[in-house]
C-alpha positions in Angstrom: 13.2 7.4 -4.0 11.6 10.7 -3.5 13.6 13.9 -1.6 13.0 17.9 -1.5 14.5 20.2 1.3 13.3 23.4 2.4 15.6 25.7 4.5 15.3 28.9 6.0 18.3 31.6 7.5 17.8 33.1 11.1 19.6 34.5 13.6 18.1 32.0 15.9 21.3 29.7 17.7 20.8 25.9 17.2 20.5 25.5 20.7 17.0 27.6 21.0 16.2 25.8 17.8 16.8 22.3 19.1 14.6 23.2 22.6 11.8 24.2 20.3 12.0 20.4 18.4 12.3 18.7 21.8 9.7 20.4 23.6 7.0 18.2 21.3 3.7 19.3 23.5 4.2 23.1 22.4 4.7 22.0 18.5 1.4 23.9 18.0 2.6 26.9 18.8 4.9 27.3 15.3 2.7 24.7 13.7 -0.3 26.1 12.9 -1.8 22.3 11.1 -1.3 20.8 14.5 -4.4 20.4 16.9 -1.8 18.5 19.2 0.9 16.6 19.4 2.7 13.8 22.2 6.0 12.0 22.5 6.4 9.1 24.7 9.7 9.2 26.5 12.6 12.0 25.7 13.5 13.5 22.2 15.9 10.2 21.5 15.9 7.8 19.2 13.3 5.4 19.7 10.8 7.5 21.1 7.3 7.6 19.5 5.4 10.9 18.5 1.8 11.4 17.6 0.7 14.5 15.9 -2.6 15.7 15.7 -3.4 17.5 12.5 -6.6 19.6 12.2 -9.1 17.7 10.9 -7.4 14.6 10.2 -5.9 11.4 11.4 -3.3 11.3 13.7 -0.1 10.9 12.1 2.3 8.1 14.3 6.5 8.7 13.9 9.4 7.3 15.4 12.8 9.4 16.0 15.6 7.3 14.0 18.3 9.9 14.6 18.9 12.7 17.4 21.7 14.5 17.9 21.6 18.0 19.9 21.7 20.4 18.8 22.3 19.6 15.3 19.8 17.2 14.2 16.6 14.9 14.4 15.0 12.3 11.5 11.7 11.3 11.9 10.3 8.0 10.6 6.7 7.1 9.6 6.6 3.8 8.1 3.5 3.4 5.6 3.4 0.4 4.5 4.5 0.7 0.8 6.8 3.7 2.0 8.7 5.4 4.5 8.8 8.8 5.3 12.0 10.3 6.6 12.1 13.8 7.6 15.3 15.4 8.6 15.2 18.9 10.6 18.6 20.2 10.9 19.7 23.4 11.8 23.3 24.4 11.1 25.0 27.5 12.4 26.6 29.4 9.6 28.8 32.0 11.9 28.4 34.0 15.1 24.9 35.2 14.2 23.3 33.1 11.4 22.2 29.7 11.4 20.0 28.0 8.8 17.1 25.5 9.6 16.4 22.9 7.0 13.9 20.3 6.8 14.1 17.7 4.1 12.2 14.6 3.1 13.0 11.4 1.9 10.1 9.0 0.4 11.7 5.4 -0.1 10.1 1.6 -0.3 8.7 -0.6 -2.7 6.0 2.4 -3.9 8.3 5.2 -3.5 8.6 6.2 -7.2 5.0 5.9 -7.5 3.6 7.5 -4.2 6.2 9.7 -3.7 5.3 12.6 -6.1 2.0 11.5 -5.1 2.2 12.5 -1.0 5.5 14.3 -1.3 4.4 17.4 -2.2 1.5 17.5 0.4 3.5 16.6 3.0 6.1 19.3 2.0 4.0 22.2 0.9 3.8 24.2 4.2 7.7 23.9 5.2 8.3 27.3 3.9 5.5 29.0 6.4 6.5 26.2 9.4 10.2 27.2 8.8 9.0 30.8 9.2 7.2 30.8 11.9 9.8 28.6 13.6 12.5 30.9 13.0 10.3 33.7 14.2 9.4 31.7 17.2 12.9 30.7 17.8 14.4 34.4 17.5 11.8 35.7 20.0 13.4 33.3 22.9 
């Protein structure tokens, strides 16, 4: 298995941080690497989401957990792997929270592909968690 976590402090609540997640259509607004992205049916578990990247395939996830305002997982299964990635936001007192997103690289190929894709997958949390946060403390 393969894991890293990013996290970020803002003064953001959870609650304007868990709209942002579940409003999926405007993810391009604090993602800059997304053209696009769709879910089909509410932020549950269950639903499917596509994302869009610039310039590359589209990327298909499933929601395994949900659980406003505190948490979501997303899922991609890859065949040799899954990717779980776990945004999380956690209020710290009256006027701090802290938004974290981790990953989680497991399967038959994980110890091989997972410093492989890990890292790429992971390397632009620290600018998506600040522009999220920014986003999120404008609202």
């Amino acid at each position: 298995m393969w894991t890293t976590e990013h996290s970020i402090e803002t003064t953001a609540p959870p609650e304007t941080v868990w709209r942002l997640w579940t409003d999926v259509e405007r993810w391009p607004e604090w993602n800059a690497d997304l053209e696009r992205a769709e879910i089909s049916g509410p932020s549950a578990a269950g639903s499917a989401i596509t994302m869009f990247p610039r310039e590359q395939e589209p990327i298909e996830l499933t929601i395994a957990e949900a659980k406003e305002p505190e948490r979501f997982v997303d899922q991609a299964d890859l065949g040799a792997v899954v990717v779980r990635t776990a945004h999380r936001v956690d209020r710290l007192d009256d006027d701090r929270s802290r938004i974290v997103y981790g990953i989680e690289i497991s399967g038959l190929e994980a110890d091989t592909l997972g410093p492989q894709i890990g890292p790429e997958i992971s390397a632009g949390f620290p600018d998506l968690l600040a522009t999220l946060a920014a986003v999120a403390e404008d609202r």
